[in-house]
C-alpha positions in Angstrom: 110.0 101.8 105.1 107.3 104.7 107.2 109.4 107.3 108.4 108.2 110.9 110.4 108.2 113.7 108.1 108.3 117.6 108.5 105.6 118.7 106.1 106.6 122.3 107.2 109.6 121.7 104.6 106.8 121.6 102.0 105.3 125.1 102.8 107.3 126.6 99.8 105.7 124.6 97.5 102.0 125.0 99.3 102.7 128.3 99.2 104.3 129.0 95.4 102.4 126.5 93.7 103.3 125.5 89.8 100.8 126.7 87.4 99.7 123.5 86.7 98.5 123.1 90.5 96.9 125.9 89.8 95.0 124.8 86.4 92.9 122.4 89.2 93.6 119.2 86.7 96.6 116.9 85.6 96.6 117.7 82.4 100.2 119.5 82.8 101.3 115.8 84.2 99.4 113.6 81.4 101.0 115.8 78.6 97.1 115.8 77.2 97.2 112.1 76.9 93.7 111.3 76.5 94.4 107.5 76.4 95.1 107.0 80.1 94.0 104.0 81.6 91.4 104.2 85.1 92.2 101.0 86.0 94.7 101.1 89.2 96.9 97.4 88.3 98.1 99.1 85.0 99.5 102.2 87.2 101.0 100.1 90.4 103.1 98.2 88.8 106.2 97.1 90.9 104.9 98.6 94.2 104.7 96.9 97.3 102.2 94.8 98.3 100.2 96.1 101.3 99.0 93.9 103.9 96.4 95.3 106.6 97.4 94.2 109.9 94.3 92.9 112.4 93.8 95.9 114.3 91.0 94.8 116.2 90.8 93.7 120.1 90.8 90.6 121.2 87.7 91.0 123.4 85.3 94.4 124.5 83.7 94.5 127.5 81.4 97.3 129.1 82.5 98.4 132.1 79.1 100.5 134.4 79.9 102.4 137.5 77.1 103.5 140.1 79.0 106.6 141.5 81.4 109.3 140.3 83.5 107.7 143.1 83.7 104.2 141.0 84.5 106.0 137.8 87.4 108.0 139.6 88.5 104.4 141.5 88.4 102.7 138.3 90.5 105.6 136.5 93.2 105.3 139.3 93.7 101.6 138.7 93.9 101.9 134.8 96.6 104.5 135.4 94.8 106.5 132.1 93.6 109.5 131.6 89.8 109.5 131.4 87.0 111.9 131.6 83.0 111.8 131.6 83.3 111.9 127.7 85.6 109.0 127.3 84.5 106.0 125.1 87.1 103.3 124.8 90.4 102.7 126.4 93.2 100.6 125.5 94.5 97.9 128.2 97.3 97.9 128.4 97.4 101.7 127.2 99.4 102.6 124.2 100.6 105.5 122.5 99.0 106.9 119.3 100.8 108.8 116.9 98.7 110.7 114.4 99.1 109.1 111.1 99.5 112.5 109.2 103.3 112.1 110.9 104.1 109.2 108.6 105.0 109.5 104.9 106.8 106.6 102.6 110.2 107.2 102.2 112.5 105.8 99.3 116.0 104.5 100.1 117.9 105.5 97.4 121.0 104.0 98.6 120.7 100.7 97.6 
């Protein structure tokens, strides 16, 4: 489950960090086990698979415009906000939400 999160509850702990944050290593966490395995499958066990959705478009095109006046007709009909500096739009146009916002979150009720 991806939920929103308020990382500005975690400013006490950005700002009053353990001594072990401040050591720089994870030796406070691995108890000074040197015997710790590098290999990620003996660490994930039981997580949840993660399956990368196709992302890309369907098809590109590039779109040329003679005049400023084209550009500024063209911007009107895609009803998005554009300027000289813009790239790539969406079509239909969609929302993006920074993905610093999301954070996974553990039900504990079950």
């Amino acid at each position: 489950m991806t939920n929103k999160v308020n990382f500005e509850d975690c400013t006490d702990l950005l700002q009053n960090p353990s001594e072990d944050a401040l050591a720089g290593s994870l030796d406070g966490f691995l108890d000074g086990d040197d015997n710790i395995s590098e290999r990620p499958e003996d660490h994930y066990k039981g997580m949840p698979a993660f399956v990368q959705e196709n992302k890309k478009p369907y098809k590109k095109i590039n779109v040329c415009f003679q005049t400023k006046q084209d550009f500024e007709q063209f911007r009107q009909l895609m009803e998005q906000p554009m300027t000289e500096k813009t790239k790539t739009i969406w079509y239909p146009a969609f929302e993006r939400e920074a993905n610093s916002l999301f954070a996974w979150v553990e039900d504990d009720s079950e």
